[in-house]
C-alpha positions in Angstrom: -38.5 3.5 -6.9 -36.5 6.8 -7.6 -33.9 7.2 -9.8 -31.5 10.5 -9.1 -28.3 12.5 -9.9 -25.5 12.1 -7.3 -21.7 12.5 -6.8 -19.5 9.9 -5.6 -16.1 11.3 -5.1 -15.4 14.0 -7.3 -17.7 12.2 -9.9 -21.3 12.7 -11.1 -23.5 10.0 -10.7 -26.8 8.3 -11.2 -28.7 6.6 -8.2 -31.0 3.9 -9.2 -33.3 2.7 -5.9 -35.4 0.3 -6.2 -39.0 -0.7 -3.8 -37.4 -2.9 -1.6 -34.2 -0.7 -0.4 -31.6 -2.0 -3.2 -29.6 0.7 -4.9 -27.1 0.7 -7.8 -24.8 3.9 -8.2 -23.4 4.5 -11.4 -20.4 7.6 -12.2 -21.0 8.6 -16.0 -17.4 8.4 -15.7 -16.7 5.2 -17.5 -20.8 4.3 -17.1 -19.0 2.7 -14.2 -21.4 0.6 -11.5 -19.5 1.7 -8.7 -21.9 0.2 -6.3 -24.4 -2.1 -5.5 -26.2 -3.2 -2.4 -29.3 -6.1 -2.4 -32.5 -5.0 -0.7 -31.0 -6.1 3.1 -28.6 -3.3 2.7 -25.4 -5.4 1.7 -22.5 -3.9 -0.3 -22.3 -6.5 -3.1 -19.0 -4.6 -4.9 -15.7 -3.8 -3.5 -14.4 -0.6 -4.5 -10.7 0.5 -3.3 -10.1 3.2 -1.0 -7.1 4.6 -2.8 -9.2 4.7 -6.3 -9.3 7.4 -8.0 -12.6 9.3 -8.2 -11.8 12.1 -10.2 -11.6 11.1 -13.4 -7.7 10.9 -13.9 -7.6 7.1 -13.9 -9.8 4.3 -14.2 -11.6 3.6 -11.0 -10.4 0.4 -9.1 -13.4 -1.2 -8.6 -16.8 -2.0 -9.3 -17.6 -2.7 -13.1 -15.4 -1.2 -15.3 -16.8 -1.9 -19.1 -13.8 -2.9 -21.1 -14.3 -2.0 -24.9 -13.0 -2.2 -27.7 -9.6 -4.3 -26.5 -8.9 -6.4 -23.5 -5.9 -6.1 -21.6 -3.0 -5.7 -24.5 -4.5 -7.8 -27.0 -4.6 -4.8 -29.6 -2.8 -1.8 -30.4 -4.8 0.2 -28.3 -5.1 1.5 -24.6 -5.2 -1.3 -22.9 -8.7 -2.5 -21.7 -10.0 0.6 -24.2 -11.4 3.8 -23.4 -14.9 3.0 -22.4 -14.0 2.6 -18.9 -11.8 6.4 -19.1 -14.8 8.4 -21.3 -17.1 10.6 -20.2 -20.9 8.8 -20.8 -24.4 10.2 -20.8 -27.5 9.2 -18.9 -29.7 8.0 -22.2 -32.9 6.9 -20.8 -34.3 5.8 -17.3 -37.0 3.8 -16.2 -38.4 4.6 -12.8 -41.2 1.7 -12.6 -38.3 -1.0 -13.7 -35.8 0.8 -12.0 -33.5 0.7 -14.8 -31.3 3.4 -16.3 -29.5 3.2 -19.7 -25.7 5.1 -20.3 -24.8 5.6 -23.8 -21.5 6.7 -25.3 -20.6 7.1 -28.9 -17.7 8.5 -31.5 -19.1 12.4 -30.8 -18.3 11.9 -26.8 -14.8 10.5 -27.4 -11.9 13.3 -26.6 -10.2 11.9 -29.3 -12.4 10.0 -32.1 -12.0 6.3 -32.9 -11.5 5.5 -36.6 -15.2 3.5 -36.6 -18.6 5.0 -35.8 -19.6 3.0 -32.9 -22.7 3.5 -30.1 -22.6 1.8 -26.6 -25.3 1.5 -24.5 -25.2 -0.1 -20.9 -28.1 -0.4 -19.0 -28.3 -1.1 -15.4 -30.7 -3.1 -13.7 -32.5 -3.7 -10.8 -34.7 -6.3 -10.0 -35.3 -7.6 -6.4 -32.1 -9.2 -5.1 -30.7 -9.2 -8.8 -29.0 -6.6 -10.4 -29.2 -7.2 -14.4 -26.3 -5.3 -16.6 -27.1 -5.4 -20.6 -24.1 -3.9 -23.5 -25.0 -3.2 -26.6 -22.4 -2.3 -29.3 -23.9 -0.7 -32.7 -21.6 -0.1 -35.7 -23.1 3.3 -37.0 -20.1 3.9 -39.5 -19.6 2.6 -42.8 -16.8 -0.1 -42.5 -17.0 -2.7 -40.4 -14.6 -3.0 -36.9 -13.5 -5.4 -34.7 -14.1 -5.1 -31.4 -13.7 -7.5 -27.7 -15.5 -6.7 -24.4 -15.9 -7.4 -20.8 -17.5 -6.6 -17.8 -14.5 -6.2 -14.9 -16.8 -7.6 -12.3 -15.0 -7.3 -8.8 -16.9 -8.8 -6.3 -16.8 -8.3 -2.6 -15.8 -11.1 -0.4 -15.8 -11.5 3.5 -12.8 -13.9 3.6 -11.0 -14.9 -0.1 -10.1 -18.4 1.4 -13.7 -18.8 2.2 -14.5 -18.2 -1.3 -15.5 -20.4 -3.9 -16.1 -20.2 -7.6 -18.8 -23.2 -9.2 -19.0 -23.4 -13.0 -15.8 -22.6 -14.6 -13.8 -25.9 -14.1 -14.5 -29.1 -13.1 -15.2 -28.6 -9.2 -15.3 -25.2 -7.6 -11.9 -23.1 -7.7 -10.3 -21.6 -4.8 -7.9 -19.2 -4.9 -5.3 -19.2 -2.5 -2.9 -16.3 -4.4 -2.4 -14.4 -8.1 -5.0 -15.9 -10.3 -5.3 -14.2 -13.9 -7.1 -17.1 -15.8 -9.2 -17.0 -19.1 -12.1 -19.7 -19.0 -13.5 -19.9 -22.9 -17.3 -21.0 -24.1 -18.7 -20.7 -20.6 -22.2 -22.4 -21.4 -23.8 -22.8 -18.0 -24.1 -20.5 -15.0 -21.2 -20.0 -12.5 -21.4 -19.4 -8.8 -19.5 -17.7 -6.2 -20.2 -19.3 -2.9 -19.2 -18.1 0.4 -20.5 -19.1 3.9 -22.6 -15.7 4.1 -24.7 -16.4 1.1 -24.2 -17.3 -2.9 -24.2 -15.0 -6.0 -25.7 -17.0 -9.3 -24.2 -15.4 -12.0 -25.4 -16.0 -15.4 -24.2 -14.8 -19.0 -25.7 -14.1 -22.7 -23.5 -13.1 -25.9 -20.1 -13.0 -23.8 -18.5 -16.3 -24.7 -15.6 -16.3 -22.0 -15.4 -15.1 -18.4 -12.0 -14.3 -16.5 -11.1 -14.8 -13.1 -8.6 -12.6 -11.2 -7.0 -11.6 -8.3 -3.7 -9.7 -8.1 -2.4 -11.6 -5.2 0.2 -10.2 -2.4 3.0 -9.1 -4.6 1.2 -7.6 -7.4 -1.6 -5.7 -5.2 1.9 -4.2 -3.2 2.9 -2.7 -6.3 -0.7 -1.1 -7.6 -0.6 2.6 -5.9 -4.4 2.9 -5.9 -4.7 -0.5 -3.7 -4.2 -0.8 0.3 -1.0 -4.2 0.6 -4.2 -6.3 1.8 -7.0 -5.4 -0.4 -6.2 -9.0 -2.4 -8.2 -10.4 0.4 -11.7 -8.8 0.2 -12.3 -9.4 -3.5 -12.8 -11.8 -6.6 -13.4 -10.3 -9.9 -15.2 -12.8 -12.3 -16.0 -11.5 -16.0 -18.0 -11.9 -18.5 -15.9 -11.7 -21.4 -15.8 -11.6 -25.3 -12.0 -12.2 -25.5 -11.5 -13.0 -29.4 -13.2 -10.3 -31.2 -16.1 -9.9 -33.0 -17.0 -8.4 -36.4 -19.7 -6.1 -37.0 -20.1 -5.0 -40.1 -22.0 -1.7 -40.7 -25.5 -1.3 -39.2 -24.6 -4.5 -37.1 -25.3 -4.8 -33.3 -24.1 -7.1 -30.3 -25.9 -7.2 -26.9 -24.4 -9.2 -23.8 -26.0 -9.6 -20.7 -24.5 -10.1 -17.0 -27.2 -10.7 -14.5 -26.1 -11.3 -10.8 -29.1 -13.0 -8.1 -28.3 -12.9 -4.4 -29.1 -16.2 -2.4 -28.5 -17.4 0.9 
């Protein structure tokens, strides 16, 4: 198990390789998972080809982590600056194959009116790739705060795709989807004829699917017209905020297995 510094793009990087082959890549850029692929050498992420890997602009892709706002609902950047701010490599693990990213008020460009510490650690474990966020109010009022990880996930055909655990039956998508699912309790799925993903959540009360569709994906300049077609992104989500209140701490977990 090795775990390395790397580029991908323009970006520096962290390379987490685990016994058995699998490999998570991580830009500090955004502490953004930017790639993962289980132990049989299988790209489990879909990344655009017209992202931006330079740090101008959120990458299209991967795992962006959405804090402290998601989409519009607040007054700032939409989604937040996590996914747009410059992150450290904190800790690594080489026998777990695990590395942790941190990024507080002193990294920000421009501060945020709360003292606040993320950490994000990535995972890997066999065919299961195990992200963990936690949130720490180090200021001295307390702040409100949602979260997300903007899981999109790699499919061979999207009408071959299915999605258990989010409504009764599993969900298809056949175009634009955009849809909030609140007080996910049990584990979701998403199945396609080439194998299954079990996804299961901790301390993120909501997930989100989406999918641009035709139109919308037309009009994104950092998507090819068809990219719509090779991806799903499901979420875990903390949509209505939380309090913290100072000294207070959060942790949500997203852990991903591989099946067949």
């Amino acid at each position: 198990m090795t775990i390395s510094h790397t580029t991908f793009g323009a970006l520096p990087a962290v390379r987490i390789c685990a016994a058995d082959g699998a490999e998570a890549i991580v830009t500090l850029y955004g502490a953004h998972l930017i790639s993962w692929k289980t132990g049989d050498g299988r790209q489990r992420l879909f990344c655009s080809a017209k992202s931006a890997l330079d740090g101008s602009r959120a990458i299209r892709g991967g795992v962006p982590v959405i804090f402290p706002q998601f989409a519009e609902r607040g007054t700032g950047m939409r989604h937040g600056f996590a996914r747009v701010s410059t992150w450290r490599l904190a800790a690594s693990d080489k026998a777990s194959a695990a590395a942790t990213f941190e990024l507080a008020n002193a990294d920000l460009a421009q501060g945020w009116p709360h003292g606040f510490r993320l950490a994000l650690t990535v995972s890997l474990e066999g065919d299961a790739l195990s992200l963990s966020l936690d949130v720490t109010n180090t200021g001295s009022d307390a702040f409100a705060f949602s979260s997300a990880l903007h899981t999109y996930f790699l499919v061979d055909e999207l009408k071959d795709a299915r999605i258990a655990g989010v409504q009764h039956g599993d969900l298809q998508i056949e175009d634009k989807l955009d849809q909030i699912y609140r007080a996910i309790g049990g584990a979701m799925a998403l199945k396609q004829p080439s194998g299954v993903l079990a996804l299961t959540q901790a301390g993120f009360r909501d997930a989100v699917v989406w999918n641009p569709g035709a139109l919308d994906t037309a009009a994104l300049a950092d998507m090819e017209d068809d990219d719509y077609l090779r991806f799903v992104c499901i979420e875990p989500a903390l949509i209505e905020p939380a309090t913290l209140a100072p000294g207070a701490a959060w942790h949500g977990t997203h852990r991903i297995s591989a099946g067949v």
